[in-house]
C-alpha positions as MATLAB code, in Angstrom:
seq = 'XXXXXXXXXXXXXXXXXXXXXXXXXXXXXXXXXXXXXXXXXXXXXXXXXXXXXXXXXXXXXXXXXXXXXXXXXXXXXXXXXXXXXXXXXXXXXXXXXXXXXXXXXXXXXXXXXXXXXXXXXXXXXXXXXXXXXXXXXXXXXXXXXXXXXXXXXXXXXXXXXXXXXXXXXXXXXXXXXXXXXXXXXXXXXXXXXXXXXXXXXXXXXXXXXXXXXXXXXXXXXXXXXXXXXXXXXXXXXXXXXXXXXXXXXXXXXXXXXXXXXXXXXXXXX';
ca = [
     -45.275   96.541  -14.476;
     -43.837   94.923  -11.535;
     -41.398   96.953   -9.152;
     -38.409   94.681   -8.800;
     -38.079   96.092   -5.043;
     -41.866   94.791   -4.051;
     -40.974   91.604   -4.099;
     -39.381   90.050   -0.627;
     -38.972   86.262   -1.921;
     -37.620   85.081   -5.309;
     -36.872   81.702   -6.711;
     -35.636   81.199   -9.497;
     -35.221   77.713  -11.227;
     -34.853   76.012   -7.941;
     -34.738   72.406   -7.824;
     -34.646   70.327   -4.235;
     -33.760   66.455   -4.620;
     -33.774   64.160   -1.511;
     -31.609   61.374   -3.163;
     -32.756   59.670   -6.526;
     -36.505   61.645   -5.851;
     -37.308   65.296   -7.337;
     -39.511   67.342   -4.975;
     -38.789   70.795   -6.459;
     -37.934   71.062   -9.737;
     -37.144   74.050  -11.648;
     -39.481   75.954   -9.783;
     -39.645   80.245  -10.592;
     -41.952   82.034   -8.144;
     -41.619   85.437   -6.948;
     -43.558   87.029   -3.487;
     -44.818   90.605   -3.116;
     -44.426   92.600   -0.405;
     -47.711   92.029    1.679;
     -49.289   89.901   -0.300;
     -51.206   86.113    1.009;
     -49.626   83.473   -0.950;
     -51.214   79.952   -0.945;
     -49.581   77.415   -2.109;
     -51.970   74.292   -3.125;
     -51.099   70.701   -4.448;
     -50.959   67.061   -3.860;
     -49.295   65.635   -0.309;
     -45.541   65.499   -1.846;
     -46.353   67.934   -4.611;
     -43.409   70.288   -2.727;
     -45.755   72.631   -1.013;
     -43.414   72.117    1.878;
     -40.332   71.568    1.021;
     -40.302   74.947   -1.107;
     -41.409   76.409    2.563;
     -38.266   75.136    4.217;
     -35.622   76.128    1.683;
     -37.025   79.657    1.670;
     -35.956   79.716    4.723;
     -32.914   77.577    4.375;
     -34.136   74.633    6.392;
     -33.761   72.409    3.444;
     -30.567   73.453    1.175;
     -31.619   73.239   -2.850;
     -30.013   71.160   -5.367;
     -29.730   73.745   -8.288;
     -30.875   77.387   -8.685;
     -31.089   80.240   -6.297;
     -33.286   81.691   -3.507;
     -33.246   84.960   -2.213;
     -35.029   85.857    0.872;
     -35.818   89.524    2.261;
     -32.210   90.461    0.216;
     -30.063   87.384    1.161;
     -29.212   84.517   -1.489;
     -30.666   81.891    0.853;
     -28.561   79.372   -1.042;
     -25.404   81.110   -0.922;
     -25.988   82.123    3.222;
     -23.659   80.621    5.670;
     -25.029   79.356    8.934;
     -24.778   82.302   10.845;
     -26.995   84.747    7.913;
     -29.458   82.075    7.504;
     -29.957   82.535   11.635;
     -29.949   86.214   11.155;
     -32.886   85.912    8.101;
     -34.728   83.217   10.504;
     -35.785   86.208   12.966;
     -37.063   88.272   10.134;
     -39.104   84.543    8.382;
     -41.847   83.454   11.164;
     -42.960   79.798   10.749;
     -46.510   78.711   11.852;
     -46.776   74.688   11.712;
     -49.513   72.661   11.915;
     -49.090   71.095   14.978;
     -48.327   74.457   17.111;
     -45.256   73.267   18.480;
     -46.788   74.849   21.389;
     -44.359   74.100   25.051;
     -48.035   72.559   26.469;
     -46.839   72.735   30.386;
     -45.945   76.364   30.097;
     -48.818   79.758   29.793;
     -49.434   80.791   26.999;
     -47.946   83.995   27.322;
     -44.487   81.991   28.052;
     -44.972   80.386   24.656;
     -45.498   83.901   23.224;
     -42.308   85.320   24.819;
     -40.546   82.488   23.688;
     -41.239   84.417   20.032;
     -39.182   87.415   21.185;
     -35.906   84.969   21.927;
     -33.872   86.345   19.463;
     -34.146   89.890   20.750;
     -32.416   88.671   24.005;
     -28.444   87.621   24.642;
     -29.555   85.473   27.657;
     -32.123   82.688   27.792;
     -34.997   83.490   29.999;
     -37.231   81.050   32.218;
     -40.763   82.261   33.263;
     -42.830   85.033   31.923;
     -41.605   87.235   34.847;
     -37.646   86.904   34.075;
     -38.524   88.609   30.718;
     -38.548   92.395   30.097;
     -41.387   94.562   31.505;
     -42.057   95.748   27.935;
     -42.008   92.289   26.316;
     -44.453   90.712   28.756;
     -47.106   94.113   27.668;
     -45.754   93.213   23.910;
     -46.388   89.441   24.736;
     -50.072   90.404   26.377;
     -51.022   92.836   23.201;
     -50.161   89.699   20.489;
     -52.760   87.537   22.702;
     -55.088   90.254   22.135;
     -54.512   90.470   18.902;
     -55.387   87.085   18.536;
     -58.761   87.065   20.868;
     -56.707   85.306   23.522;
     -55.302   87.643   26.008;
     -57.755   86.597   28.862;
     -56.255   83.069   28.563;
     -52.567   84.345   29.132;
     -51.774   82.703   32.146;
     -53.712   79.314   31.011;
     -51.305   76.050   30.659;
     -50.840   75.812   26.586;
     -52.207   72.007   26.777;
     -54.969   73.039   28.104;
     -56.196   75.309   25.140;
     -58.384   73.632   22.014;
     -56.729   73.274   18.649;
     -57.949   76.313   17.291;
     -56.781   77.981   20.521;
     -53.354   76.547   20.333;
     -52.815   77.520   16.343;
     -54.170   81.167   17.583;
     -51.120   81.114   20.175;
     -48.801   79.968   18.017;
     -49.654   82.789   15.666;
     -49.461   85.090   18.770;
     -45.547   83.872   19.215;
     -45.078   84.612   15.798;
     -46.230   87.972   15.486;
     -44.210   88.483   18.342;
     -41.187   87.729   16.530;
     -41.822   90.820   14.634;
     -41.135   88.946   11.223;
     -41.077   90.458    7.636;
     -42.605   87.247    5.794;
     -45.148   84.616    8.011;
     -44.455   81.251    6.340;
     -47.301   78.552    7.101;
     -47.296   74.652    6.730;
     -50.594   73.258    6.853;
     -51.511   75.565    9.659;
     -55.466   74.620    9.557;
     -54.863   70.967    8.796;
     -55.660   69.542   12.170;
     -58.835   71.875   12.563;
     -62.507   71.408   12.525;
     -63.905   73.562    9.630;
     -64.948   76.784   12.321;
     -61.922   77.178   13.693;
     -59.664   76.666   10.352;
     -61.880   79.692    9.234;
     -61.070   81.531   12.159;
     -57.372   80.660   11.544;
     -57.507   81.947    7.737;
     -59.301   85.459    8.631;
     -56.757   86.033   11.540;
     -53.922   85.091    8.776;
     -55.647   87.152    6.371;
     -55.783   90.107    8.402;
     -52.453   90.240    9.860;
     -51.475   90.175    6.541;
     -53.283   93.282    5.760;
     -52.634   95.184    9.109;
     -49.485   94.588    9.821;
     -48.598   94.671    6.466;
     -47.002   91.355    6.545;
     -46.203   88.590    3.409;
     -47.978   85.186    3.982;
     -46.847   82.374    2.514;
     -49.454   79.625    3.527;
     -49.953   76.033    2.303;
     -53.092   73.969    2.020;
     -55.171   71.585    0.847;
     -58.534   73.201    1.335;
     -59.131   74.617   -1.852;
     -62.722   76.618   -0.831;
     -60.269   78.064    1.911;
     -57.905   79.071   -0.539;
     -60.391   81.236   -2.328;
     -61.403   82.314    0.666;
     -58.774   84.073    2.021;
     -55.738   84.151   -0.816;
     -54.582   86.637   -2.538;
     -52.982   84.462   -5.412;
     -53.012   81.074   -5.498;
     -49.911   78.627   -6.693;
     -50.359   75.254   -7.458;
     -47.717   72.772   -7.285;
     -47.981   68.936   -8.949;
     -44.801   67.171   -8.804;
     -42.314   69.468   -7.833;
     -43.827   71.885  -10.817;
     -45.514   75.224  -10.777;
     -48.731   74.596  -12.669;
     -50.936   77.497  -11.895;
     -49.888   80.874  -10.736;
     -52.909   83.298  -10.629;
     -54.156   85.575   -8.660;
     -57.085   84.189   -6.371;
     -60.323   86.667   -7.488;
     -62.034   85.207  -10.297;
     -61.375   81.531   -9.984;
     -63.420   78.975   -9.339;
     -62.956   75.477   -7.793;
     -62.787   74.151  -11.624;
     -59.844   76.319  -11.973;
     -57.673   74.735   -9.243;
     -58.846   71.418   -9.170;
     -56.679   69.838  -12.558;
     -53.355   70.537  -10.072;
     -55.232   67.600   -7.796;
     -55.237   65.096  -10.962;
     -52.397   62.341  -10.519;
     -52.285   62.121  -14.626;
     -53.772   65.458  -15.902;
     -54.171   65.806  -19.900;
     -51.163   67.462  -21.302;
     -53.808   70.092  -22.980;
     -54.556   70.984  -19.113;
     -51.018   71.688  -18.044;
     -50.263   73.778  -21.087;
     -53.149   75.863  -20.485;
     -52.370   76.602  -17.013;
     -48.129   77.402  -17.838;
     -49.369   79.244  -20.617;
     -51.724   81.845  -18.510;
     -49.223   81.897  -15.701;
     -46.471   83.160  -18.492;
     -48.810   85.489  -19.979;
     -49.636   87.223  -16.938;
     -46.251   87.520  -15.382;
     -45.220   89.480  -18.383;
];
């Protein structure tokens, strides 16, 4: 039996169109409290698009999303800033500030705490710069605090970025393709550090991918999106790669697709 008050993100029949094309359509999905959500599919499948109107980047067509108790859908400008400092977005090209340290890229996390913009690490708070320093440690980087941001590797970079999320202080962690651009070590170093901030800090993780053995890996349910449709919804332990991998096939039998709605339905009730 689910508790209704576990879950921090809830869709329900949400459909996204970007003129005459579908990316999200009728899509139900529902997010625990602390739990590491991966969404797989197909580039265009939706994966990323239902990222950005949990978080009321992209507005939806039909149906309704709420988000950490706000109907995303229904939030004017101003709510959908006040839910953005509680919804932390990692993307998969850092969007790192490369000139500045990295511990000025963290800070820049803690933004919406302040009613003045700050410029340099020292015009911030005594106590956010020691916050600032203890989210590089958390992320194996705090001896590289005062290092240019451009200067870091990739898997560096992603690590910072995570740092300036985390020092948000967010409820929910939403991730687009935040390995993507990584050599296989370092995306595994990425997925345990997502992993385990999930666990420790008790944050949800909502993470897309393509890297299906990385999805096992680390997920703790895995959602798989083909055209704009949830296809599989299960949790991650006990599948294997011939599980997942119909949600990859362009034209998939129609015995396929029935199987996978059919165990989704059975074990959401």
């Amino acid at each position: 039996m689910i508790d209704r008050k576990d879950i921090v993100v809830s869709a329900h029949d949400v459909t996204k169109k970007f003129g005459s094309t579908t990316a999200l359509k009728n899509v139900n999905l529902d997010v625990h409290r602390g739990e590491m959500l991966v969404l797989l599919g197909l580039s265009g499948s939706g994966k990323s698009t239902l990222l950005r109107c949990i978080n009321g980047l992209h507005p939806i067509t039909s149906g309704n999303i709420t988000a950490l108790d706000t109907r995303v859908d229904l939030a004017s400008r101003k709510r959908k800033r006040e839910l953005r400092k509680n919804v932390g977005f990692i993307f998969q090209h850092f969007n790192l500030v490369g000139r500045l340290s990295c511990i000025e890229n963290v800070l820049v996390g803690g933004l919406g705490r302040l009613t003045i913009p700050r410029y340099g690490a020292v015009t911030y708070p005594k106590a956010m710069r020691a916050e600032a320093l203890r989210c590089l440690d958390r992320v194996g980087l705090v001896d590289f605090a005062e290092r240019r941001a451009d200067t870091l590797s990739g898997g560096q970079q992603q690590r910072v970025a995570i740092a300036r999320t985390l020092m948000q202080r967010p409820s929910i962690v939403l991730a687009d393709e935040p390995v993507a651009s990584l050599d296989p070590e370092n995306a595994g170093i990425v997925m345990d550090l997502l992993q385990r901030v999930c666990t420790e800090e008790k944050l949800t993780v909502v993470c897309t991918l393509h890297q299906v053995d990385l999805a096992l890996g680390w997920a703790h349910r895995l959602v798989g999106l083909r055209d704009g449709e949830v296809v599989l919804d299960r949790p991650a332990a006990g599948l294997s790669r011939e599980d997942i991998m119909p949600i990859y096939q362009r034209i998939a039998p129609a015995g396929d697709i029935r199987t996978m709605t059919e165990t989704t339905r059975a074990e959401s009730t």
